[in-house]
N, C-alpha and C positions, 0 to 999 in steps of 0.2 A: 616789692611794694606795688600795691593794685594804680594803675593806671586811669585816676577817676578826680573830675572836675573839682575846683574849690567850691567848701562845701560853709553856709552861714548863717547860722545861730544867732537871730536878735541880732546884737549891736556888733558881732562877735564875726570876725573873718577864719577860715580855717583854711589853710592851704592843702590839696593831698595829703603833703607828709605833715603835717599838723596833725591834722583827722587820724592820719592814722596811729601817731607816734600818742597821740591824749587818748585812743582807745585803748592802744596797749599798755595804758597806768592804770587801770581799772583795780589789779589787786595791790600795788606800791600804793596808789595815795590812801586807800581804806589803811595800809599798815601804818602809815606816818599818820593819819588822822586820830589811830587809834595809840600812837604810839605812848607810852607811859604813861599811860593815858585810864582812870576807872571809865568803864561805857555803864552807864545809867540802863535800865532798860527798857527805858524810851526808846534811846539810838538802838538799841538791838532790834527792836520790833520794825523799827524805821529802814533798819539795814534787811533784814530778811526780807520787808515789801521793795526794795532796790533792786537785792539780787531779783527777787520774781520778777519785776518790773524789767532790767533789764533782758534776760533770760527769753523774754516774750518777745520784748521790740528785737531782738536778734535772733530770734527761731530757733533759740539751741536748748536742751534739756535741760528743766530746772533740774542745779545740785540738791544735793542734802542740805536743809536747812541746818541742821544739829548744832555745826560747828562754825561760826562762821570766818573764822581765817580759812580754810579751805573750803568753803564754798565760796567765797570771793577768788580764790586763787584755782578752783575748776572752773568758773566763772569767764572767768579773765583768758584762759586757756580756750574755752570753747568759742567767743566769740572771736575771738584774734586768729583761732583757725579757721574760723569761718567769711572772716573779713572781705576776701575780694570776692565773695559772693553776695555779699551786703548792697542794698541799692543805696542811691543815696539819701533818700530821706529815710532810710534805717537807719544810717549815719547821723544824719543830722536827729536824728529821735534819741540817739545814744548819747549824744553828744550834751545833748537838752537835759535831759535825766542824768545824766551825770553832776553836771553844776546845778542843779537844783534840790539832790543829796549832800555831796559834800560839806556844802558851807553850811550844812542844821547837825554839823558835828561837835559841837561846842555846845556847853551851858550857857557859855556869855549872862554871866550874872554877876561879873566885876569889871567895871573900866578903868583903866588905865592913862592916865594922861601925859606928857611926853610936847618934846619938843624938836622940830624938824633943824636938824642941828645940821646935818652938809645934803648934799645935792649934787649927786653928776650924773655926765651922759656924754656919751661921744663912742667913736668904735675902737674899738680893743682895751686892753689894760695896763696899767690904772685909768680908768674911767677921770674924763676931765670933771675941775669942780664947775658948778653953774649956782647959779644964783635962786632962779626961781625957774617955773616950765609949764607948760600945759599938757594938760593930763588926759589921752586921749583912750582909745576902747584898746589899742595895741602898748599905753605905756608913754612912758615919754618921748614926746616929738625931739626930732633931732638925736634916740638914740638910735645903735647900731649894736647886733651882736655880728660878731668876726662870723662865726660857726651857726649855721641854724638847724645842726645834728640834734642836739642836743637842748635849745633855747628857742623864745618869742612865740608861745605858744600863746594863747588870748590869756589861757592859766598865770601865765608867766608874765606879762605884762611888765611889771615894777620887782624887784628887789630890794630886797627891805631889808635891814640889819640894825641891831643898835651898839650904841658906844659902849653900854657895856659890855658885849662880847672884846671888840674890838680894844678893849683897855684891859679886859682880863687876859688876852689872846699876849697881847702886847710883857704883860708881867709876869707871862710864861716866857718870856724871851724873842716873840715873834719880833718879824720886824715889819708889824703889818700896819696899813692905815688906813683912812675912809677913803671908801674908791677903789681903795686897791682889789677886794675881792671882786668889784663889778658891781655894787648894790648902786640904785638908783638914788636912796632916800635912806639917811640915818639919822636913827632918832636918840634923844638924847632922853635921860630919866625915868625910862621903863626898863625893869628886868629882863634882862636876857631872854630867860625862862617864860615869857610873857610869851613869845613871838613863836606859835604854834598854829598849823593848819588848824582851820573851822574858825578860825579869832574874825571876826569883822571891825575895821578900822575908818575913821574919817578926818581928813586933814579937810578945812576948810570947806568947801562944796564936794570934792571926790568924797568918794566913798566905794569899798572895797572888801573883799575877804583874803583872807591868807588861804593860799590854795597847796602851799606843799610847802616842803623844804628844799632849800637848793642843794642839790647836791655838789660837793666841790672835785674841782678836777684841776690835770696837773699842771695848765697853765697860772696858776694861782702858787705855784713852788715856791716860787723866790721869794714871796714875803713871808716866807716860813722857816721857821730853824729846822735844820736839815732836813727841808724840802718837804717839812711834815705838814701838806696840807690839811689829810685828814681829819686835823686838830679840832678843823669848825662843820664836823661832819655832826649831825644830831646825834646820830648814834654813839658818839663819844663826849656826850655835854651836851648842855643847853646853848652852847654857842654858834648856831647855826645860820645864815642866811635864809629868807624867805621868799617864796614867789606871792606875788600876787595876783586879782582878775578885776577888773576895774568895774562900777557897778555905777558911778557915776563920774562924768567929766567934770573938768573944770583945771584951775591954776594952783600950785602948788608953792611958796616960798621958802626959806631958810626962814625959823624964826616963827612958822606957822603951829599953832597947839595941833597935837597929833594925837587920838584918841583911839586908848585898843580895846574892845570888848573880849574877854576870854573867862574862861574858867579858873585862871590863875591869877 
């Protein structure tokens, strides 16, 4: 990993391994944005001015446009080999174009309304319940992730999940409950299947985009029948955890209406 100063975007702090760890998702979040997803050919055109756009601010060769699952995935290959020759404001210019694609991945021509049904935060897991919190640019004050291998990217901020994953999860046999995966904010009365990257969402004054899905890992075993976390991995169901990127601060309560924009 290159040897190079924290680097900051807007409201947005990135530490080295931040910076470097959100460059190297360049071709993962385009698959999860576009995952089961019909792309309009709007997003298509919008993605191909990305990759050039990208491709440029990192000096490396534009791929073939043709295809674009592998021209995001040579994409992604070329600048990440190219990383620790990167200065930093190439960094931070990638960084910039990055979240200012993503979140225009979604139609958002349906809202969703929901209710902020638990609330926690604290370090390790299960995640304590809390009441209410302030909603800062890194997520909620007062949490802690154990590991930052893997977590608390600016992307990452909040974890979002809803009860009905967590009650379908449950009548599969899990023995799982709010908190226990790590989400910040579980909402109650939207579809599982609702909670997909590009969705933008607003609880009271925050406001926000669904920046990926969380992937699960194996610290999350034990509230799983035999240890099958994978269960709330997206790629096996709509029941997955979400990250999100905070686009507005403010306070967040139990109780608060929670609204999703998405194409579903």
């Amino acid at each position: 990993m290159t040897k190079r100063a924290p680097v900051t975007v807007g409201n947005y702090g990135y530490t080295a391994q931040d910076a470097r760890k959100t460059v190297g998702c360049i071709a993962d979040l385009w698959k999860e944005h576009v995952h089961e997803s019909s792309v309009p050919d709007g997003w298509l055109a919008g993605a191909r001015g990305f990759v050039a756009e990208m491709a440029s601010l990192a000096g490396v060769t534009l791929p073939s446009l043709d295809n674009l699952d592998t021209a995001f995935a040579t994409l992604d290959a070329s600048v990440n080999t190219s990383y620790d020759s990167l200065t930093d404001v190439q960094v931070e210019s990638i960084l910039a174009a990055m979240w200012r694609f993503y979140p225009t991945m979604r139609l958002l021509d349906h809202e969703h309304t929901g209710t902020v049904a638990h609330m926690h935060a604290s370090k390790g897991l299960p995640k304590k319940p809390i009441d209410s919190a302030v909603i800062g640019w890194k997520g909620v004050e007062g949490d802690v992730q154990s590991s930052r291998a893997h977590h608390g990217r600016p992307w990452q901020a909040l974890c979002i999940w809803s009860t009905d994953a967590i009650e379908t999860l449950r009548a599969q046999g899990h023995p799982i409950a709010p908190g226990y995966a790590g989400e910040n904010i579980t909402v109650d009365g939207i579809p599982a299947g609702a909670f997909r990257p590009g969705a933008q969402f607003r609880v009271g004054s925050v406001r926000g985009f669904l920046s990926s899905y969380a992937w699960p890992c194996s610290q999350n075993k034990d509230w799983f029948a035999g240890g099958d976390f994978m269960a709330m991995c997206h790629e096996n169901g709509d029941l997955s955890r979400v990250y999100a990127m905070v686009t507005a601060t403010g306070t967040v309560s139990v109780g608060d209406t929670f609204e999703l924009f998405t194409d579903r």
